[in-house]
N, C-alpha and C positions, 0 to 999 in steps of 0.2 A: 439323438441330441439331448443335453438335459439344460436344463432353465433354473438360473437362482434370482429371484428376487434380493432387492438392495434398498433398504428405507430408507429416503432421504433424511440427513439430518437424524436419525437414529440409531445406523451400525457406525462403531467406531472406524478411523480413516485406516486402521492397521489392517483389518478387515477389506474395507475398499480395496487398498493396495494388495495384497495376499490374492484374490481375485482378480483383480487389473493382469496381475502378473502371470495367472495361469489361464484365464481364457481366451480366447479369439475375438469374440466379442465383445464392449463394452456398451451399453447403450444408455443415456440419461433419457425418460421419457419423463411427459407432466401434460399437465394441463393448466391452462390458465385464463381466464373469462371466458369460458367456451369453448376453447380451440386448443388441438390435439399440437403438441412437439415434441418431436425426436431429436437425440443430435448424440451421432457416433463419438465415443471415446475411445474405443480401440475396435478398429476391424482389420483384422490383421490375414493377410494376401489378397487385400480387395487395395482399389484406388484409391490414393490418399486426397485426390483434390477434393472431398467432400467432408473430409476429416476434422472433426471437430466442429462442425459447421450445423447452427440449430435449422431444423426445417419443420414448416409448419404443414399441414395437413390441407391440400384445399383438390375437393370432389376425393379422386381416387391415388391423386398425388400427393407425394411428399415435396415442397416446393423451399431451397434455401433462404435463412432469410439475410440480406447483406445490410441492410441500413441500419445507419446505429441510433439513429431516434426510434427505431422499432427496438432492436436487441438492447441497447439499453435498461429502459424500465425492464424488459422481458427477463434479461438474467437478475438487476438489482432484487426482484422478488420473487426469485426460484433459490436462492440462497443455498447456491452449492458449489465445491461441495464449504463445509468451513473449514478455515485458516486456523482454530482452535484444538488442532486434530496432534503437536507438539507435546513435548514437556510445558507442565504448566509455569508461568509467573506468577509463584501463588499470592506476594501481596500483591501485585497487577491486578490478576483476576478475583480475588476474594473484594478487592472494592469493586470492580464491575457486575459482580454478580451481586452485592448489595445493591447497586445502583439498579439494578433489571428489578430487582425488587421494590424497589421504590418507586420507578417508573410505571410498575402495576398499581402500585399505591396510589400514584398521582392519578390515574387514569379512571380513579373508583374516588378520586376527593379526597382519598385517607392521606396524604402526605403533608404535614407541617414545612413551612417556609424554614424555620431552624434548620432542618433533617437537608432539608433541601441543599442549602445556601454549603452544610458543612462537607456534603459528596461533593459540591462543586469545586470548593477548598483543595479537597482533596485529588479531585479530575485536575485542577491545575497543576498541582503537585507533580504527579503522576506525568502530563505530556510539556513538565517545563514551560507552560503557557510566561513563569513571569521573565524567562529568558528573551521572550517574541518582543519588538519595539510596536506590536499593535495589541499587550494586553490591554489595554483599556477597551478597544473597541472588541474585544472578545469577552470580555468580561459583560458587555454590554447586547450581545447580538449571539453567543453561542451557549444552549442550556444544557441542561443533564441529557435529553435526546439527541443532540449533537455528538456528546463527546463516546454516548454509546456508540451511536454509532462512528464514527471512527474508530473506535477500540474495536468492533466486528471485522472492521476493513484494514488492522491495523500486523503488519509483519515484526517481529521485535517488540522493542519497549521504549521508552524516551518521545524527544520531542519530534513533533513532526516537521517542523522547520517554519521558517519564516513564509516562503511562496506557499505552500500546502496552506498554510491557517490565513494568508491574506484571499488566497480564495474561497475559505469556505465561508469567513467574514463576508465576502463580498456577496457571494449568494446566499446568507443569511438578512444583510440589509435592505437584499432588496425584495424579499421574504417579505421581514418585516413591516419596508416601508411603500413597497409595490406590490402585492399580495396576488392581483391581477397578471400584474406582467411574470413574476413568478409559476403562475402555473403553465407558464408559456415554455419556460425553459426545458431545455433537456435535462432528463435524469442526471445527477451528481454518481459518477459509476466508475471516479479512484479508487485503489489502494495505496495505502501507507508503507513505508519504510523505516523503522524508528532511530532516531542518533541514534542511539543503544546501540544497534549493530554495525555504525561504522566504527565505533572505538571498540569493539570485537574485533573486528575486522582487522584494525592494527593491529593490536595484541598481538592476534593469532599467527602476523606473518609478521614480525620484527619489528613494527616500524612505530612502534609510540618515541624513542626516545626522539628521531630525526623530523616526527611532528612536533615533536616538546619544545624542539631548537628553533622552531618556526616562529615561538613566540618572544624572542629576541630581536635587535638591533641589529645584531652583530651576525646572526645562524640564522635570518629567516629563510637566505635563497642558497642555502646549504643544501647541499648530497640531497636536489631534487631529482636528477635524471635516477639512483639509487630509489629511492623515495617509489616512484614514480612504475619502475619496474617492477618493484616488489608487489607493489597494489596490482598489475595488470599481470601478472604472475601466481597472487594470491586466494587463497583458500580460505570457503565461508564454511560457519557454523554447519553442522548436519541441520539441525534445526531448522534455520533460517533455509537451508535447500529445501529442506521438505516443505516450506510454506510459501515458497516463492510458485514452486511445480504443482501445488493445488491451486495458487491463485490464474497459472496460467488454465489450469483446467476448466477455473469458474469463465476465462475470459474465447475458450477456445484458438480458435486459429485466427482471429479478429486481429488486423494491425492494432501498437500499441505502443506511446512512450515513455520512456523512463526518462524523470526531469529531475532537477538538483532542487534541495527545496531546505538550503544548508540554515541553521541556526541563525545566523547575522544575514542571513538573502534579504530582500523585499521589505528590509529595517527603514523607520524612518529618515532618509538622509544617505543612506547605504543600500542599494537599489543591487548591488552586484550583475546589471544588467549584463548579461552576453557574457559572464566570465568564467560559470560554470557551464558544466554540458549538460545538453538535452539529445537525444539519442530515438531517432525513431526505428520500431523495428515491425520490418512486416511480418513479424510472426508466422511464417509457413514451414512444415514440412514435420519430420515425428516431434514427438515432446519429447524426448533429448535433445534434439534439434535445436526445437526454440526455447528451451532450458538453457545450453548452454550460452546462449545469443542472448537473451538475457541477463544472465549473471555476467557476459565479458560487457553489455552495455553495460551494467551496474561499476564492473571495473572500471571502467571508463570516465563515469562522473566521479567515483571517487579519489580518482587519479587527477583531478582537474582540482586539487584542492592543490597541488604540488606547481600550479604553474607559476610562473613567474610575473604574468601580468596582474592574476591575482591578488598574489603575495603583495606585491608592491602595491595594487589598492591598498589593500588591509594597512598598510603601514602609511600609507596618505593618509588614511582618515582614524589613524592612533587606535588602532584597531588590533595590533599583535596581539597582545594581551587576554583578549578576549578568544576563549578558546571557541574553539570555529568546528562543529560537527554537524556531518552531513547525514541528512534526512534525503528520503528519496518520494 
């Protein structure tokens, strides 16, 4: 038998994958305050029900672990594998990696408020923050250590929508203004989906003009069952695959939902409650399995941008106009 070693976070994902694909075994081991974890990525002719699943070390046993107040914090800092493993976004990332920089800078006093204020400028830029109807209260409660991290946890590029940024507001103020009751919380252990790739997403399979029509009087509740097909039908970026199938890696076989977290969602006044989909999946059985049971939920919400009952919200509240992309 031969054994290769795999540095986290140091060999590139092309590599991971290359490996993945010819061995038997996959194993991610670590340790973390003390305590030894294993947790299969591929064992290939053994039993899947242990599959993907971390197990921590206790006496002479390897024991699973299933609660997620435990695995939580435990994966948010084993940070693997990462989502940055793609084609780059080089202005994306060329500001985020000044930002990394900076944030060492802050950490040592060396950071100017100027320096500071102008990344954040920019972090808005970048996730469409002045698109959200709660900029103010992010502009007020989320810092440059915020938006990194999101950019770490983040699929794509664009904004992350309105429900995504009212929660991470909401457990930033109460950070801020409970600091106590905050450390009570459970780990924060989403990822993002960026607009960016649902106006890919059209592109790639026909359907911008018959969303374009949506923002009329006359063509909003046009050639949706068409519409509608095509999305549940449709085909994503190679890209966007490959960073959906390591985020499920980082998450293993741990149920999981995929929620709408559209541009105009969770707006002041514009609540969209109940009108997009939230999809829960219990994640089991190989990773093509629950690849592809993820991307047809994915289909699924973005196909909920075609409903009718929707539509005709939007256009109650003089809202066509306003172009409407979904974040996940």
């Amino acid at each position: 038998m031969a054994y290769f070693g795999v540095r986290r976070d140091y060999h590139p994902h092309s590599a991971i994958e290359t490996v993945r694909g010819t061995t038997q075994f996959l194993l991610d081991i670590f340790s973390l305050e003390g305590r030894f974890y294993i947790r299969p990525l591929k064992v290939q002719y053994r039993s899947a029900q242990v599959m993907n699943t971390v197990h921590v070390q206790h006496g002479e046993r390897l024991l699973p672990v299933d609660e997620s107040t435990v695995l939580a914090p435990l994966l948010s800092r084993t940070r693997w594998p990462s989502l940055r493993g793609g084609p780059p976004h080089e202005r994306v990332d060329a500001l985020f990696e000044e930002m990394g920089r900076a944030l060492e800078a802050k950490r040592h006093g060396r950071l100017s408020q100027e320096t500071e204020e102008a990344l954040l400028s920019e972090a808005w830029r970048a996730f469409r923050v002045h698109r959200s109807g709660i900029s103010g209260l992010v502009a007020r409660y989320l810092g440059l250590e915020d938006f990194a991290e999101i950019r770490e946890r983040q699929i794509g590029e664009g904004s992350i929508g309105g429900k995504a940024f009212g929660m991470l507001v909401a457990r930033a103020i109460v950070r801020k203004e409970q600091p106590k009751l905050f450390e009570r919380l459970e780990v924060h252990d989403s990822f993002f989906v960026g607009a960016a790739a649902f106006v890919s997403f059209l592109v790639r399979n026909g359907l911008w003009w018959i969303r374009d029509q949506q923002r009329t009087d006359n063509g909003f509740l046009q050639d949706l069952k068409e519409g509608r097909g095509r999305i549940l039908a449709g085909e994503f970026q190679p890209e966007i695959v490959d960073e959906l199938a390591r985020m499920l890696d980082y998450f293993g076989e741990m149920p999981c939902i995929v929620r709408s977290s559209s541009i105009l969602e969770d707006d002041r006044g514009n609540a969209f409650s109940g009108k997009y989909e939230s999809i829960f999946l219990s994640n089991q059985g190989s990773r093509q399995e629950r690849l592809d049971a993820l991307l047809d939920a994915i289909r699924r919400v973005y196909a909920s941008v075609f409903d009718p009952e929707t539509l005709m919200y939007r256009r109650d509240r003089g809202l066509l106009e306003s172009e409407e992309r979904m974040a996940l």
